[in-house]
C-alpha positions as CSV (number, residue, x, y, z in Angstrom):
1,X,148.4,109.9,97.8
2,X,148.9,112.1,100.8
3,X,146.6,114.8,99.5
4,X,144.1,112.0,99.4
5,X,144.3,110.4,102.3
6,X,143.9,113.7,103.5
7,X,141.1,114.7,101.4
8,X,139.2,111.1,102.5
9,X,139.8,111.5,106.3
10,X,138.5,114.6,106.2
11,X,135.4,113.7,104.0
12,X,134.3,111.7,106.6
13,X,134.4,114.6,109.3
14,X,131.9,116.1,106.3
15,X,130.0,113.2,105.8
16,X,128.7,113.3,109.7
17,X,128.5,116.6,109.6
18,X,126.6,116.3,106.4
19,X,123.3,114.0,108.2
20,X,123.8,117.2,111.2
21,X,123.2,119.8,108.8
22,X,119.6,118.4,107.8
23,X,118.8,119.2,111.4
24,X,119.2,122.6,110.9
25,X,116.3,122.9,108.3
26,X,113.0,125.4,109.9
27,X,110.4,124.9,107.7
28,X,109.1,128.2,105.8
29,X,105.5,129.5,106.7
30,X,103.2,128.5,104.3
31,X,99.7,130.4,103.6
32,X,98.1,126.7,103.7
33,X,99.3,124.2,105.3
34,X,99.2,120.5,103.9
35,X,97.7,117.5,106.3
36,X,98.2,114.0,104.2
37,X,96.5,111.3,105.8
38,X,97.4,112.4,109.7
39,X,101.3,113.3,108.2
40,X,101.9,117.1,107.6
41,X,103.6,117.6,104.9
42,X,106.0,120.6,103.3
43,X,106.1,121.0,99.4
44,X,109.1,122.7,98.0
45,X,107.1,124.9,96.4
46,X,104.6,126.7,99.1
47,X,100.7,126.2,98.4
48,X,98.9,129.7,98.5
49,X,95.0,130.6,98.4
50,X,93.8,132.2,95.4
51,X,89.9,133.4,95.2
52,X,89.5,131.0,98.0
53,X,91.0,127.8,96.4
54,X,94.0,126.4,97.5
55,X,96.3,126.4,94.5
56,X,99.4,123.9,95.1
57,X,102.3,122.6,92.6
58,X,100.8,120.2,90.1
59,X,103.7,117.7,91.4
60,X,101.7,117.6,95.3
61,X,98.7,116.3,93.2
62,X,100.9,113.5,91.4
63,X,102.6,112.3,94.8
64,X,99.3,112.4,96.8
65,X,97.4,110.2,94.3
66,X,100.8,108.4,93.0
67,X,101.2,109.2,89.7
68,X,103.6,110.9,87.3
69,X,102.2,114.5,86.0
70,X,104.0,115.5,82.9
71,X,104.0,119.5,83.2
72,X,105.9,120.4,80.0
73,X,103.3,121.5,77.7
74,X,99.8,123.5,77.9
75,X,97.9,120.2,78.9
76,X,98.3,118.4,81.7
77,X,96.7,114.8,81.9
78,X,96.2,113.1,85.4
79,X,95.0,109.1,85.7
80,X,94.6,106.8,88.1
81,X,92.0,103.8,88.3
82,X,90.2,104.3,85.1
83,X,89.7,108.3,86.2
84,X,91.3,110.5,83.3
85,X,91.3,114.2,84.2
86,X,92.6,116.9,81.7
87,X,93.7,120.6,82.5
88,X,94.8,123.2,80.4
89,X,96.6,126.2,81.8
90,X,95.0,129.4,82.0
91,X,91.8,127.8,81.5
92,X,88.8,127.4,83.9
93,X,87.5,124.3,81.7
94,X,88.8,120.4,82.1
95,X,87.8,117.1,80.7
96,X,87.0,114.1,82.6
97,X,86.2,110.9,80.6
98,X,85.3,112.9,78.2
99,X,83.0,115.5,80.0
100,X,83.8,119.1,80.7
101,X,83.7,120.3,84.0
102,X,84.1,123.3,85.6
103,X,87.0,124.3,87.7
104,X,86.9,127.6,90.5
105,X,90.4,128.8,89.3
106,X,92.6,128.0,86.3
107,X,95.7,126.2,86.3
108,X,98.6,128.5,85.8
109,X,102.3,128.6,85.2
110,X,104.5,130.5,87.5
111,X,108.3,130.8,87.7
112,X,108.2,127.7,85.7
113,X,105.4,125.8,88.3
114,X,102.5,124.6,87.2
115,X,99.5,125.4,89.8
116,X,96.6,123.3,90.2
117,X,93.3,124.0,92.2
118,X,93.8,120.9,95.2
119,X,90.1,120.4,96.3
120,X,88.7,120.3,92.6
121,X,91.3,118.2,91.4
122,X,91.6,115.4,94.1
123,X,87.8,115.5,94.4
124,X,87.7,113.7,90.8
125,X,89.7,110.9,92.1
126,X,87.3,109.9,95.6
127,X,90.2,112.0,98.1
128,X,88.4,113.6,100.9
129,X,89.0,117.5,101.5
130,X,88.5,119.1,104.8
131,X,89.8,122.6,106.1
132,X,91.2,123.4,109.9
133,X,90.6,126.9,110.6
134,X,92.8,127.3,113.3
135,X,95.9,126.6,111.9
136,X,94.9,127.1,107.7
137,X,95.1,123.6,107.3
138,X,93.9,121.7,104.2
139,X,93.1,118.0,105.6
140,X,93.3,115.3,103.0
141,X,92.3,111.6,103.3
142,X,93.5,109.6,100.3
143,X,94.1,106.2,101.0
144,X,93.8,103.4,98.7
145,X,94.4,99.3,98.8
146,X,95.4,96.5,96.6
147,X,94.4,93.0,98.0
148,X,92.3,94.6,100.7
149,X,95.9,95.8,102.0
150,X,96.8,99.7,103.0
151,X,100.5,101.0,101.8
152,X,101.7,100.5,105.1
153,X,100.1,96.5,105.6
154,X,101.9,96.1,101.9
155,X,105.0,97.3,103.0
156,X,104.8,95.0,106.6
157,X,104.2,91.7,104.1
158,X,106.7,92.9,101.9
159,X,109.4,93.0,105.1
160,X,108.2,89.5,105.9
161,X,108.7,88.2,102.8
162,X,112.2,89.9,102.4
163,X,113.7,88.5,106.1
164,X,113.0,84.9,104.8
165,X,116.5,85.2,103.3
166,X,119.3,85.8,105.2
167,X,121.4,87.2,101.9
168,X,120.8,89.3,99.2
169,X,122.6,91.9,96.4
170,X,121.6,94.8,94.9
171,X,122.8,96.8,91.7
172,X,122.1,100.5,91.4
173,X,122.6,103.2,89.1
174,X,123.6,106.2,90.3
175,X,123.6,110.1,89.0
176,X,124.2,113.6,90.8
177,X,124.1,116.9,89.3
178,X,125.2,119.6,91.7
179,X,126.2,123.1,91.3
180,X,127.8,125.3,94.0
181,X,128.6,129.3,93.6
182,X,132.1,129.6,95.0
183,X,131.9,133.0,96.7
184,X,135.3,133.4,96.6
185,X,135.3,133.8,92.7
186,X,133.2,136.2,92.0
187,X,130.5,133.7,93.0
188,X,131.3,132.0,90.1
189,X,129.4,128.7,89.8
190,X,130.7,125.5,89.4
191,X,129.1,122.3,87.8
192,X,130.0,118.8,88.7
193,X,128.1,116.1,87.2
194,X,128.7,112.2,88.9
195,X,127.7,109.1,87.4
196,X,128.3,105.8,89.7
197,X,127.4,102.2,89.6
198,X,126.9,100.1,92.6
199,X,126.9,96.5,93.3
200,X,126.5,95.3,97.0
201,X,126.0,92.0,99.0
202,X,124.6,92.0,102.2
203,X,124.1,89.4,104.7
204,X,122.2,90.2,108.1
205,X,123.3,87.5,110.2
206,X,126.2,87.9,111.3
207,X,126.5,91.4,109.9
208,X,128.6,91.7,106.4
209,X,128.3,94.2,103.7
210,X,130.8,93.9,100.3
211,X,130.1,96.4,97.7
212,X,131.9,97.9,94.6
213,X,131.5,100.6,93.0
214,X,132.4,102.6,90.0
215,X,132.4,106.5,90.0
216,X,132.8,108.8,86.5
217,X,132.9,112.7,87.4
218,X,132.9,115.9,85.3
219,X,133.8,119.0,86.8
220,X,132.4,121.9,84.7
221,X,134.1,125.2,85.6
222,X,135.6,128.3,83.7
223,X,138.5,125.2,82.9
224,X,136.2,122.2,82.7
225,X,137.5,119.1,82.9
226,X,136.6,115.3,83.0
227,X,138.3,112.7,85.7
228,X,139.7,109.3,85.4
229,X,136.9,107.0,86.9
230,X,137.7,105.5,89.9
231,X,137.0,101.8,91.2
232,X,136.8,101.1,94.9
233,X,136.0,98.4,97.2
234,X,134.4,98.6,100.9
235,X,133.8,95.7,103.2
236,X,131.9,96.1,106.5
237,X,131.5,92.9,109.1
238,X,132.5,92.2,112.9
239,X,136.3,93.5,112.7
240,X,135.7,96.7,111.3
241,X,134.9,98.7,108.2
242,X,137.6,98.7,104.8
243,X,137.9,100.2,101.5
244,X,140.3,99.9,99.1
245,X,142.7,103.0,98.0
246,X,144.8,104.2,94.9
247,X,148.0,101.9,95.0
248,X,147.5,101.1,98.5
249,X,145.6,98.2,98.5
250,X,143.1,97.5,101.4
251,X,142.4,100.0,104.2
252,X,141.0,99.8,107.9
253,X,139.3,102.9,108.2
254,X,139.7,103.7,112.1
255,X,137.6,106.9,112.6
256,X,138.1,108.6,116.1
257,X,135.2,108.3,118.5
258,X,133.4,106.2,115.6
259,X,132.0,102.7,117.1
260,X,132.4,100.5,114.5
261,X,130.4,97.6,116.3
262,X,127.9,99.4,117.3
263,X,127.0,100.7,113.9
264,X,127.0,97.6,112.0
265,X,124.3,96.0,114.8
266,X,122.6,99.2,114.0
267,X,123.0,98.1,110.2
268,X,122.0,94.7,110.7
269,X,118.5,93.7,109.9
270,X,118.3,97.0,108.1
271,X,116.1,95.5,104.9
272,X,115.0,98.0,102.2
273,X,111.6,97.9,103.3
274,X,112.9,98.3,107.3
275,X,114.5,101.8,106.0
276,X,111.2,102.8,104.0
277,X,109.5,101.9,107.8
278,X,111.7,104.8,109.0
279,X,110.4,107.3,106.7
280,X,106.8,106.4,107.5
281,X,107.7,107.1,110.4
282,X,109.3,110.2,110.2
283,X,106.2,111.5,108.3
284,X,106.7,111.0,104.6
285,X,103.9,110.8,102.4
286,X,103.2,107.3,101.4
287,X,100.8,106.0,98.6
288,X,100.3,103.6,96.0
289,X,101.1,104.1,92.3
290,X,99.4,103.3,89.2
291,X,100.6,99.4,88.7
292,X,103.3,98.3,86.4
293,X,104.7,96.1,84.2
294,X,108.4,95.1,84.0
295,X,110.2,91.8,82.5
296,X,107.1,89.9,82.2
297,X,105.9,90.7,85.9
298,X,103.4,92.6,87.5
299,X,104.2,94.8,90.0
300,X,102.0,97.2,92.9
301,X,103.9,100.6,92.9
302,X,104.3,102.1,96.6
303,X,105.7,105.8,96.6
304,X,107.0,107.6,99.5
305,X,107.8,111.4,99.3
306,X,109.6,113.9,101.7
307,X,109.9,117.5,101.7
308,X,112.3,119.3,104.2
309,X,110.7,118.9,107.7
310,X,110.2,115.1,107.0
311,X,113.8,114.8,105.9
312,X,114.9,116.7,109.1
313,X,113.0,114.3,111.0
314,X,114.2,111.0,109.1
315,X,117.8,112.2,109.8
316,X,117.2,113.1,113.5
317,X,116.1,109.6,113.9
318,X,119.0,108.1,112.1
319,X,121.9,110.2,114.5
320,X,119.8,109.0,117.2
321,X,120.9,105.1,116.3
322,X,124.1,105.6,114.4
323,X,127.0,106.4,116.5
324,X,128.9,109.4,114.5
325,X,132.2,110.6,115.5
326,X,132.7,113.2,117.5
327,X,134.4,116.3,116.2
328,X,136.4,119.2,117.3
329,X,136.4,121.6,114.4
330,X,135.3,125.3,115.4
331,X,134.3,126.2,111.9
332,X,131.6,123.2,111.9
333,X,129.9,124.3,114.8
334,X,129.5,128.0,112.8
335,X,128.5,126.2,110.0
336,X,125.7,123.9,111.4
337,X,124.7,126.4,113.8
338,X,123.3,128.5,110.9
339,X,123.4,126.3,107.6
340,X,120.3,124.8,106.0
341,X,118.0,127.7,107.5
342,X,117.0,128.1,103.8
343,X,117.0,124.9,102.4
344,X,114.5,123.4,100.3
345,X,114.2,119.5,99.7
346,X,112.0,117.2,97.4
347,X,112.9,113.2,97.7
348,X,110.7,110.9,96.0
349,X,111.3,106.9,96.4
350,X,109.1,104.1,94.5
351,X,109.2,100.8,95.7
352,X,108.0,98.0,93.2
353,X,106.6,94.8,95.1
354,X,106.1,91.5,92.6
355,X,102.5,90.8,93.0
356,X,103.9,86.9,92.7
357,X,105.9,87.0,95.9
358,X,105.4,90.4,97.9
359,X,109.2,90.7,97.1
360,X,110.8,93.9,96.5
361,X,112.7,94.0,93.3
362,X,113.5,97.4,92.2
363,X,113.5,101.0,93.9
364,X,114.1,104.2,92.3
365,X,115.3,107.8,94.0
366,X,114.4,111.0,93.3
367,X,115.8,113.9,94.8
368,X,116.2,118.0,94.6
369,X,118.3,119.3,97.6
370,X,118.8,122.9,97.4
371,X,120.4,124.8,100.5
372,X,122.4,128.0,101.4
373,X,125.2,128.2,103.9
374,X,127.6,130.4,105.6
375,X,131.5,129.1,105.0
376,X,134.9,131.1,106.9
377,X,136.6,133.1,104.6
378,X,139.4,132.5,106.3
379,X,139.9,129.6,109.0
380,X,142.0,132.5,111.3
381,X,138.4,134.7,110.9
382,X,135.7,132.7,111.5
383,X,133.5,135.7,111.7
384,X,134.5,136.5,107.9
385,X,131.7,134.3,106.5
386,X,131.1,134.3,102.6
387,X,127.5,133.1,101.7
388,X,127.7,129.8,99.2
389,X,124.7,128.4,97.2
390,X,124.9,124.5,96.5
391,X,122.0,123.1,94.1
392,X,121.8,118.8,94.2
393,X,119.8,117.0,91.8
394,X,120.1,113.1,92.3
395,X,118.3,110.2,90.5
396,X,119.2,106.2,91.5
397,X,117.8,102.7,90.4
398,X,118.0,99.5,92.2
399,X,117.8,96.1,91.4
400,X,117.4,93.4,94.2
401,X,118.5,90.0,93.4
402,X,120.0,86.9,94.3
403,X,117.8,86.4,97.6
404,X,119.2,83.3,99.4
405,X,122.2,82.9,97.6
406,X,125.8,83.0,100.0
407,X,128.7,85.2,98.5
408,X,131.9,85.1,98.9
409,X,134.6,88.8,100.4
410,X,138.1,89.3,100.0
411,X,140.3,88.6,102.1
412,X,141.5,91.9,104.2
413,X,143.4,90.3,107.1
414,X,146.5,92.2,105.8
415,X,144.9,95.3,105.4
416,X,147.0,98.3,106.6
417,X,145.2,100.8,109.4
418,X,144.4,103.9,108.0
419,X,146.3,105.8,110.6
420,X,149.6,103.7,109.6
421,X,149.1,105.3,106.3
422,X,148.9,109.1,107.2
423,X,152.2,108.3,109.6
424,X,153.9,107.2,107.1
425,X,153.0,109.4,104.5
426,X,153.7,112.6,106.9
């Protein structure tokens, strides 16, 4: 239990220094540079000219106009509002509606990307294409309505709707691959695959957040192995914040330098749609999907999309209004001074709205994380740094429900402070 209360109180330190690390992302130069509707925007994979066209990854296309791309075969097939556009790789010839056009360069496959010509493509579907000199700058204007409403007026009724009810829940489903080369092996790589499942209450006034959760991991290694799952508990209102541990029972977390008041106003109010405001404002790129269908309801699709300079911006806000510990670990310092120089990031969310009631009822996550750091070889050297790739691949889908409807916490009043526990245990 020692080992890991250890292992948790130290997690934390990580998980701070986790949001501090995005910080450290410097975004690669780019032959082109990408302009979506006033928002610049960073790809994972770089857009490059070819012949004079800007060639960009056929995924850029999908999030700009809001649709999925499948890019597995020799065909790929783009719609959106009765438009059906068809492009075969290696090809200079495309269909649209049934017509063949002509394109200025054909789509290719390259290190397992598919790349698309931008202006000829997004042409077809009315986006506007404009070119800055200066700074090599492709400018793109693609922005559509439903209802005579713009993604972001969508999203601002959507809010309104939401803070009608002071409660609400929300299920999610939860998995992570990730895959980290251990340079102390041989820089031998190690797989750990997580499934979790969430289910949360939250009520905004006053402040109180019960969730539990459910957490399967595999560990894939040169022994492989599969862990026992683990159930735990966290509460979060005016006292303080609690989870619950491995034959402990309930347990204050008291975090050094960590304002627990102070982060729960920052957490109150904090709708779904509030937190998609924050990455509009830290420059994702926001558009609306094709509409859906789901359980007999009809739904406007609103996706938002991040690549690394918007995600560094998103989490610069966020440790502007969260009040993170403060640490003293020497290693950390070495570690965020130079970690994340080469990271790459794609994070994709969709937000369904029921055309009924504006409400939000489900949001999915997409992400690809990949990033390189510098770890101490030895904490007695830190100038012995070993290089250590991590890979994250991360997919989540929510379900909001019960909207209105109280709920009822446990009981923690004899929950034991975290601090009490490491004494004792030591």
């Amino acid at each position: 239990l020692l080992k890991e209360v250890v292992l948790l109180r130290k997690g934390l330190i990580v998980l701070s220094a986790f949001c501090l690390l995005f910080l450290m992302a410097t975004p690669a130069l780019a032959d082109v540079n990408l302009n979506i509707n006033g928002n610049s925007y960073q790809p994972r994979i770089q857009p490059r000219v070819e012949e004079g066209t800007t060639m960009v990854p056929v995924h850029v296309v999908g999030r700009i106009l809001g649709v999925e791309i499948p890019a597995d075969g020799q065909e790929l097939i783009i719609e959106k509002n009765g438009q059906k556009l068809t492009l075969t790789l290696d090809n200079k010839e495309a269909g649209l509606n049934g017509k063949t056009i002509a394109l200025p360069v054909a789509p290719s496959r390259e290190n397992g990307e598919v790349m698309v010509p931008l202006r000829a493509v997004l042409d077809v579907f009315g986006a506007k294409i404009d070119w800055q000199e200066q700074s090599s700058t492709v400018l793109v204007d693609y922005q559509e309505q439903r209802q005579g409403m713009s993604v972001e007026e969508m999203m601002a009724k959507s809010s309104e709707a939401l803070a009608d009810y002071n409660t609400y829940k929300t299920k999610a489903d939860m998995t992570q691959q990730m895959e980290v080369t251990n340079p102390e092996e041989a820089n031998k790589t190690e797989k750990v695959d997580m499934k979790m499942n969430l289910d949360m209450a939250v009520q905004n006034d006053p402040v109180l957040v019960y969730g539990k959760t459910t957490v399967n991991m595999a560990v894939y290694g040169e022994d492989g192995n599969s862990l026992e799952p683990v159930n735990t508990e966290i509460l979060l209102n005016e006292e303080g914040m609690y989870v619950t541990m491995p034959e402990q029972g309930w347990v204050k977390m008291t975090i050094p330098g960590m304002d627990i008041k102070a982060l729960m106003e920052q957490a109150g109010g904090q709708d779904p749609m509030a937190s998609l405001k924050m990455l509009q404002d830290a420059g994702a790129l926001m558009s609306f999907g094709n509409d859906q269908q789901k359980n007999g309801e009809s739904y406007w699709i609103i996706n938002v999309t991040m690549g690394p300079d918007s995600v560094s911006r998103l989490i610069q806000d966020v440790l502007k209004k969260v009040p993170l510990p403060q640490t003293e670990v020497p290693e950390l310092d070495q570690v965020i001074a130079q970690v994340f120089k080469n990271m790459n990031a794609d994070m994709v969310y969709s937000v369904w709205i029921n055309q009924k009631n504006f409400l939000t009822d489900y949001m999915q996550m997409d992400s690809d994380i990949s990033l390189n750091m510098q770890v101490p070889a030895d904490p007695e050297q830190p100038d012995n740094l070993l290089n250590m790739d991590m890979k994250m691949k991360q997919s989540a889908f929510y379900e909001i429900y019960d909207l209105g409807v109280p709920f009822t916490v446990p009981d923690v009043s004899q929950a034991v402070d975290m601090n009490e526990v490491l004494e004792k245990q030591e």
